[in-house]
C-alpha positions in Angstrom: -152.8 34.7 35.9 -149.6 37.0 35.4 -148.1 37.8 38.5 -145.9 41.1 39.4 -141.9 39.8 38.3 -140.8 41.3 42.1 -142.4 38.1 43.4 -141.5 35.3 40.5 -139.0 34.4 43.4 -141.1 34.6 46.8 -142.4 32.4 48.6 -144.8 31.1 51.4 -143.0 31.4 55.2 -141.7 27.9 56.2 -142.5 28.3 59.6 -146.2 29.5 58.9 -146.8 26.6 56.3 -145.5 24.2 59.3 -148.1 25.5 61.9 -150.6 24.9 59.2 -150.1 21.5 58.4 -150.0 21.2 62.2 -153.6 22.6 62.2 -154.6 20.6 59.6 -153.5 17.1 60.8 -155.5 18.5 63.9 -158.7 19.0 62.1 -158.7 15.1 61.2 -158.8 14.2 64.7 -154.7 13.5 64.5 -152.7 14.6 67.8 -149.9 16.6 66.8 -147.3 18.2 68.9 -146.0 21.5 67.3 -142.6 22.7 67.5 -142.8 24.7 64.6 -143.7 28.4 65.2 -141.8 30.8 67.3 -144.8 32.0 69.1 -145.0 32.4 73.0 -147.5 30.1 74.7 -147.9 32.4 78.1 -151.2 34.4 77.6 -150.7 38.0 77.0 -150.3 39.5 80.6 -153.4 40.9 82.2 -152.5 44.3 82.5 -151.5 45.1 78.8 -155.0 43.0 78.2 -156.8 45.4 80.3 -155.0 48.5 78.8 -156.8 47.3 75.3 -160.1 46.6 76.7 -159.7 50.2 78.2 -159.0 52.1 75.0 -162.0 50.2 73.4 -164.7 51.2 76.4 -162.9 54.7 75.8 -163.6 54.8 71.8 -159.9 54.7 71.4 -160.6 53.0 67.6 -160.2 55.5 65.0 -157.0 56.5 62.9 -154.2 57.4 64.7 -150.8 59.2 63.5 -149.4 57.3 60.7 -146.5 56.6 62.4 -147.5 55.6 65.7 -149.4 57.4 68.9 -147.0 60.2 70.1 -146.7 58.7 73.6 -146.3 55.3 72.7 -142.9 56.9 70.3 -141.5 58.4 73.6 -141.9 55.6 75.4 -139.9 53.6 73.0 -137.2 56.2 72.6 -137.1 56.4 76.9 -136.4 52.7 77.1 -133.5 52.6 74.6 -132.3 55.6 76.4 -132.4 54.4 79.7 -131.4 51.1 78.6 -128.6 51.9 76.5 -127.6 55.8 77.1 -128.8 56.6 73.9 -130.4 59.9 73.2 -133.4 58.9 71.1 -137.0 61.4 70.6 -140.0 60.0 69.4 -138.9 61.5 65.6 -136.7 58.7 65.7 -139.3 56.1 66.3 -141.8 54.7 64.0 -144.5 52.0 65.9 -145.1 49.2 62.6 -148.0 46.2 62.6 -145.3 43.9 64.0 -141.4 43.4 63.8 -141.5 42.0 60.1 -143.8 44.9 58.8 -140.9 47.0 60.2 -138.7 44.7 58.4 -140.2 45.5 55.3 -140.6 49.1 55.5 -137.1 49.5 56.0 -135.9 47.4 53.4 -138.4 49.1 51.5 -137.3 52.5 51.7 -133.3 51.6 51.8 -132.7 48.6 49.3 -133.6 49.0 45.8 -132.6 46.5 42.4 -128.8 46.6 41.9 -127.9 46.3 45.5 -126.6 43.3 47.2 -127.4 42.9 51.1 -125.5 40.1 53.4 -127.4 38.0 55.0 -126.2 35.9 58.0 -127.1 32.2 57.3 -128.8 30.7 59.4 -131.5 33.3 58.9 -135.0 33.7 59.6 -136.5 32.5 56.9 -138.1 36.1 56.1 -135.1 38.2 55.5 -134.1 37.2 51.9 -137.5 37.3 50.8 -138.1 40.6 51.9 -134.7 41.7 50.4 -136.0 40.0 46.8 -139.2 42.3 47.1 -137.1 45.3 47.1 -135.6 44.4 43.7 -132.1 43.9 46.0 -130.0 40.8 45.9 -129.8 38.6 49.3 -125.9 37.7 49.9 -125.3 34.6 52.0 -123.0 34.8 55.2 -122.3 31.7 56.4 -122.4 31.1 60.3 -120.9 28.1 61.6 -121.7 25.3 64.7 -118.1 25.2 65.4 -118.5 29.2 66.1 -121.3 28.6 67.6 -123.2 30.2 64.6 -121.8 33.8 65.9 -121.8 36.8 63.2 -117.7 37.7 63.4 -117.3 41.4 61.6 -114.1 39.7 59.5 -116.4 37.6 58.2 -119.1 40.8 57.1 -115.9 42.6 56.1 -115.0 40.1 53.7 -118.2 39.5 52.1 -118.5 42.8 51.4 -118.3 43.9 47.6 -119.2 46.8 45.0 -122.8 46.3 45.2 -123.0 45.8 49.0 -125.6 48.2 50.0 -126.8 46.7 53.9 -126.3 44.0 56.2 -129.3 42.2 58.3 -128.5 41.0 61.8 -130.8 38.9 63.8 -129.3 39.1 67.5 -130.3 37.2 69.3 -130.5 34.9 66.2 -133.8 32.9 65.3 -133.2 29.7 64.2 -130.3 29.2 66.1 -130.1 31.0 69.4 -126.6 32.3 69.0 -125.9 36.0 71.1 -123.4 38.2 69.3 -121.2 39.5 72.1 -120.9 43.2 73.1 -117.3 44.0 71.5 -118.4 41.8 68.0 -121.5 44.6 67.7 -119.4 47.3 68.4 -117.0 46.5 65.7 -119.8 45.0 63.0 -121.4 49.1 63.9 -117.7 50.3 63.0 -117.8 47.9 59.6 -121.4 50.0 58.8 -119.8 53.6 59.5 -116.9 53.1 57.9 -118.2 51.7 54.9 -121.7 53.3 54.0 -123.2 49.7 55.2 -126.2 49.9 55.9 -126.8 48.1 59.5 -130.4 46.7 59.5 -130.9 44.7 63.2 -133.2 42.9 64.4 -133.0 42.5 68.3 -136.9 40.8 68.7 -135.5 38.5 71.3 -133.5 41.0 73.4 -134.8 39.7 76.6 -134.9 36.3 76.2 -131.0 35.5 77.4 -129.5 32.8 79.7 -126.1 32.5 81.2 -123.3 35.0 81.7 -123.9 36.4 78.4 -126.2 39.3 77.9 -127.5 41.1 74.5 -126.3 43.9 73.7 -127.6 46.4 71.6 -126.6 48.2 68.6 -128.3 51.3 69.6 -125.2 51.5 72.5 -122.3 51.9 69.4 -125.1 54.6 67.5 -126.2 58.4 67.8 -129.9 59.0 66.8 -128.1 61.4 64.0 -126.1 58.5 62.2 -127.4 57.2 59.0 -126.3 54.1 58.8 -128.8 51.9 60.6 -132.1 50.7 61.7 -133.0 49.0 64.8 -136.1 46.8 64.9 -137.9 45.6 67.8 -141.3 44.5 68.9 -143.7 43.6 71.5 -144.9 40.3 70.0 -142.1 37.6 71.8 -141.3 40.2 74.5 -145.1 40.4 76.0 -147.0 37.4 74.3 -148.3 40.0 72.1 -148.1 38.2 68.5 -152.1 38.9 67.5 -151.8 42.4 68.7 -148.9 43.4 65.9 -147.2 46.2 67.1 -143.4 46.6 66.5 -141.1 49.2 65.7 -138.0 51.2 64.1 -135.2 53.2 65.7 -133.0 55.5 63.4 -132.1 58.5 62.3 -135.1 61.5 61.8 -134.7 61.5 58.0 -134.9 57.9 57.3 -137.9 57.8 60.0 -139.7 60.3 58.5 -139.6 58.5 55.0 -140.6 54.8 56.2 -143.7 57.1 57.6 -144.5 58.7 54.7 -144.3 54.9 52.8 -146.2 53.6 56.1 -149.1 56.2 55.9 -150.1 54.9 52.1 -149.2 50.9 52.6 -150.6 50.3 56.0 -152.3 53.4 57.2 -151.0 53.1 60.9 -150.7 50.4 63.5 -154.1 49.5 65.4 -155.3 52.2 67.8 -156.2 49.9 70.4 -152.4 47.6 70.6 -150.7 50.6 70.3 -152.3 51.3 73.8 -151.9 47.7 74.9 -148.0 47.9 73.6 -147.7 51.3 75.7 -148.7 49.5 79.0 -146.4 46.2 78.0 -143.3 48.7 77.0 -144.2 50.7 80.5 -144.8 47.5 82.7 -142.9 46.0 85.8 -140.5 44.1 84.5 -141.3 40.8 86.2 -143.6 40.3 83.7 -140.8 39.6 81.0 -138.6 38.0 83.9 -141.2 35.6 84.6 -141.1 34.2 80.9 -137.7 34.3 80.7 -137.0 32.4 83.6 -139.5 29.3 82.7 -137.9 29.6 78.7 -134.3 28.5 80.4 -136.3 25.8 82.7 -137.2 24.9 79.0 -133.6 25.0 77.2 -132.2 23.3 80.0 -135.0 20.3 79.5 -134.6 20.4 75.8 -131.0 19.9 75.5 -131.0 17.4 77.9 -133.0 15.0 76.2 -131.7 16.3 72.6 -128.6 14.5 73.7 -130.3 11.3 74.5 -131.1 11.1 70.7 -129.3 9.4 68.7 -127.9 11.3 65.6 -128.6 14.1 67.3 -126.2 16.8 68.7 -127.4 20.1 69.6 -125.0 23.5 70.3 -126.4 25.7 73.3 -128.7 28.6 72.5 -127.6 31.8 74.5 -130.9 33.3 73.6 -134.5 33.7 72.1 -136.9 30.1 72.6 -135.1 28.1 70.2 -132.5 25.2 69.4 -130.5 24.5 66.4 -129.4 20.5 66.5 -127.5 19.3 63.9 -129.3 15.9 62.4 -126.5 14.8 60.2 -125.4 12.0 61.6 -128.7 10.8 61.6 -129.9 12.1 57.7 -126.7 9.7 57.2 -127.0 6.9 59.2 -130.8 6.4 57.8 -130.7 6.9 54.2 -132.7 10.4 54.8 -131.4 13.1 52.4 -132.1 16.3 53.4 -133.6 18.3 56.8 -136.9 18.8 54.4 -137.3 14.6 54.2 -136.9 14.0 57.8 -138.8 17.0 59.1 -141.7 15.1 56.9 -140.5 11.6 58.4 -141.2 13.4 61.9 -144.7 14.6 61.4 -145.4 11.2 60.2 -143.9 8.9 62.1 -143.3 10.9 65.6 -146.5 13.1 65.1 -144.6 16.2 65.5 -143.8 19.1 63.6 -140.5 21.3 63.0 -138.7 23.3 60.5 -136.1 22.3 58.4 -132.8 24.0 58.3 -132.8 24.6 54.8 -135.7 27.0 55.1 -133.0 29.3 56.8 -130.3 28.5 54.9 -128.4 25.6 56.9 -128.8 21.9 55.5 -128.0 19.4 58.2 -130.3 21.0 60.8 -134.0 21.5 62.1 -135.4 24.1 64.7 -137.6 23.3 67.2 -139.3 25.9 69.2 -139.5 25.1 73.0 -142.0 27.9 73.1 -144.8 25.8 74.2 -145.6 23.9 77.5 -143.4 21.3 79.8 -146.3 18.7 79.0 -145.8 19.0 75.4 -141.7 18.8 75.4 -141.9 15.7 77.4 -144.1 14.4 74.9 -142.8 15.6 71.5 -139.3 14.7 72.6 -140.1 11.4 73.7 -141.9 10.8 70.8 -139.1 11.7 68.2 -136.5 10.0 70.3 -138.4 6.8 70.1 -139.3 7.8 66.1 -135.5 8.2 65.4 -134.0 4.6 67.4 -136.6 2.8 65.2 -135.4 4.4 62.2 -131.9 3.9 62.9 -132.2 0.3 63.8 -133.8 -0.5 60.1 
């Protein structure tokens, strides 16, 4: 069969083909430890549970406004404002069927064939696809360890050419953790209003930080008027929400008004009942978001302890989201392995564990594991590829 040429180039999402083999290998009796997918393993929170089943007993299931449930919008808007001083109404708020619909739509209605958009490597692994939908042309930024895979604005302004149209930035940054600090946002915003870049960010994991350093977001270096950016954000990693797809977009009125228009024909409008749950999860005590965060750096800590008890393995620190980045070099080296692909195979295999290769964001040399899953299962999936790897190495 002839396929559309706008996706000759696309492909399946790494991480979701990961979690499948994971489910497969399942299916055939096979105990497999996942460390693939970035999904939270906490149930969703009884409350925003009960805010769903309550807008099912009250027939709350028919359309809704294309663009989202007016209260729902304003709650959005009152967070950022509250959050970040920003001065936000619901027109500048669109509610999507999850942070990577969002994604879309907004590369949708800004990038178009002929335009190059820079894309911070490591990247999540759906950014460039999305960009190659559009007809646009995904531009690598490389990140590095030694920078701890931070997004410097010198290094946007000097990628930055004739056809540059945008600029994606995931902070903080799935695969690798990394925070970009307060002042580096501020002048990466100052890059995008001085140049006509268009500032897409993605700032899923805003709450998921450890240490001294805190996110910051864009939305603090913006006016709801400026035309120059998008913020996404979403309830899915935040809550434990990831079935109930609800995310959403921050910008200016115009461009809001437009993804809705494209939204009302492509999706229709987010579910009636999550848009309910996502209003009690976006208008909950915040405990319920500390509570997660506080057992995710129990996790890191754990994680990068016995990462460095691997051999061929070294590991920078995550600042945020429920990830880390190690570096497997040394090892793909030492063993005769020769690429992150190969050994991620070599793991499922031999170790019975599943992770992603770095080369599915961008980064050879690497793998991601997700510590977004139980105590119980990092004892055991890290014990198991540490015993995998000093067999290997002693061949």
């Amino acid at each position: 069969m002839k396929f559309a040429k706008r996706l000759s180039d696309i492909s399946a999402s790494p991480t979701i083909a990961v979690m499948q083999e994971a489910q497969r290998l399942r299916k055939q009796g096979i105990d497999v430890i996942d460390f693939g997918p970035g999904e939270p393993d906490f149930p969703t929170p009884a409350p925003i549970k009960q805010a769903g089943i309550e807008a099912i007993n009250a027939d709350f299931t028919k359309y809704t406004a294309s663009s989202g449930i007016v209260e729902l919008r304003q709650a959005i808007a009152d967070k950022y404002n509250r959050e970040w001083g920003t001065d936000f109404t619901p027109a500048n708020v669109v509610v999507s069927c999850g942070a990577k619909h969002a994604i879309y739509n907004v590369c949708t209605t800004v990038f178009e064939e002929g335009d190059e958009v820079l894309n911070p490597a490591p990247y999540w692994v759906t950014f460039p696809e999305v960009v190659k939908m559009t007809g646009a042309k995904p531009v690598d930024v490389i990140t590095t360890e030694e920078e701890g895979f931070i997004l410097k604005a010198k290094a946007v302004a000097a990628a930055i050419g004739p056809k540059t149209r945008g600029l994606i930035v995931n902070t903080p940054n799935n695969p690798t953790g990394a925070l970009i600090p307060g002042d580096e946002v501020g002048r990466i915003a100052e890059l995008g209003r001085r140049h006509n870049l268009f500032l897409l960010f993605d700032e899923t994991y805003e709450y998921f930080t450890y240490g001294e350093t805190k996110h910051v977001s864009l939305a603090s270096f913006v006016k709801a008027s400026d035309d120059f950016y998008a913020i996404v954000g979403s309830a899915s990693k935040t809550y434990s929400m990831t079935g109930w797809r609800i995310g959403y977009i921050l910008g200016s009125k115009p461009l809001i008004d437009k993804i809705g228009e494209f939204q009302s024909h492509a999706a229709g409008n987010p579910t009636s009942v999550s848009q309910k749950a996502a209003l009690a999860a976006i208008l909950s005590d915040p405990s319920l978001v500390k509570a997660m965060q506080e057992e995710y750096c129990r996790r890191r800590e754990y994680v990068l302890n016995a990462l460095s008890e691997i051999p061929g393995f070294s590991c920078p620190r995550p600042d945020g989201a429920f990830y880390v980045f190690p570096n497997v070099t040394a090892c793909l080296k030492a063993s005769g392995i020769p690429n992150s692909e190969e050994f991620a195979r070599f793991l499922i295999k031999e170790a019975r564990v599943t992770t992603v290769p770095g080369s599915a964001f961008g980064m050879e040399g690497y793998i991601r594991i997700s510590y977004a899953t139980s105590m119980e299962n990092l004892r055991e999936g890290l014990g198991r590829i540490k015993a995998a790897v000093t067999t290997l190495l002693k061949h």
